[in-house]
C-alpha positions as CSV (number, residue, x, y, z in Angstrom):
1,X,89.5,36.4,-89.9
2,X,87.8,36.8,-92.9
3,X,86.1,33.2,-92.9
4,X,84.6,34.9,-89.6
5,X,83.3,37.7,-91.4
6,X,81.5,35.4,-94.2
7,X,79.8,33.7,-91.7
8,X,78.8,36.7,-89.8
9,X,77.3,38.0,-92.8
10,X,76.0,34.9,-94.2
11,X,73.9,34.4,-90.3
12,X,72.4,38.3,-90.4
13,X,71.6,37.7,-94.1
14,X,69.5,34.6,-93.4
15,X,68.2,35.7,-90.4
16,X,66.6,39.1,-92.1
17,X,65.5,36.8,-95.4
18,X,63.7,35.0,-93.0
19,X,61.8,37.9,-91.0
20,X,61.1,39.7,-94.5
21,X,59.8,36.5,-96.0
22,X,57.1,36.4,-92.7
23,X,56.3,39.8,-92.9
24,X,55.5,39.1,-96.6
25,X,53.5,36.0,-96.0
26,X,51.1,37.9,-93.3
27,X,50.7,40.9,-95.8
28,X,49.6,38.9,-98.6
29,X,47.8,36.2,-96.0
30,X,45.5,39.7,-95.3
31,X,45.1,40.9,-98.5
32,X,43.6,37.9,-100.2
33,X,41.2,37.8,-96.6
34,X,39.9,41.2,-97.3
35,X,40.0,40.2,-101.4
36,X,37.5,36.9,-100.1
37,X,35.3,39.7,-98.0
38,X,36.5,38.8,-94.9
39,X,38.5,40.3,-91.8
40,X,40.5,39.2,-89.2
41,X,38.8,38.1,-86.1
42,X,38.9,41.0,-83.7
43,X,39.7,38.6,-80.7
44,X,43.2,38.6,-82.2
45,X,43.6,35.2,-83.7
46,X,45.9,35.4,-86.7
47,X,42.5,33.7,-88.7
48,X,40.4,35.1,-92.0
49,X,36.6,35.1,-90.7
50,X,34.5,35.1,-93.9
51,X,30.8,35.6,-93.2
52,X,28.3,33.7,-95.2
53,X,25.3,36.0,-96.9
54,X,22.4,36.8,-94.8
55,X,20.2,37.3,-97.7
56,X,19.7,33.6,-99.2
């Protein structure tokens, strides 16, 4: 019984490492987008749009 528990424990762990580590990863994905002077394309693609300067 308790070799079921371990490996209970040892599946919910990995699986919330893993969903903390992507919610991570898109935090920091936007932040360095909006650090560049960009934003995320407001058709909903997960992509950083950076405009280039108008006033070359």
């Amino acid at each position: 019984m308790s070799n079921k528990k371990w490996l209970i424990v040892l599946i919910l762990s990995t699986i919330i490492s893993f969903i903390l580590g992507y919610q991570l990863k898109s935090f920091l994905y936007t932040d360095t987008c909006l650090d560049m002077g960009g934003g995320m394309n407001p058709e909903g693609y997960g992509i950083c749009v950076v405009s280039e300067p108008t006033d070359l």
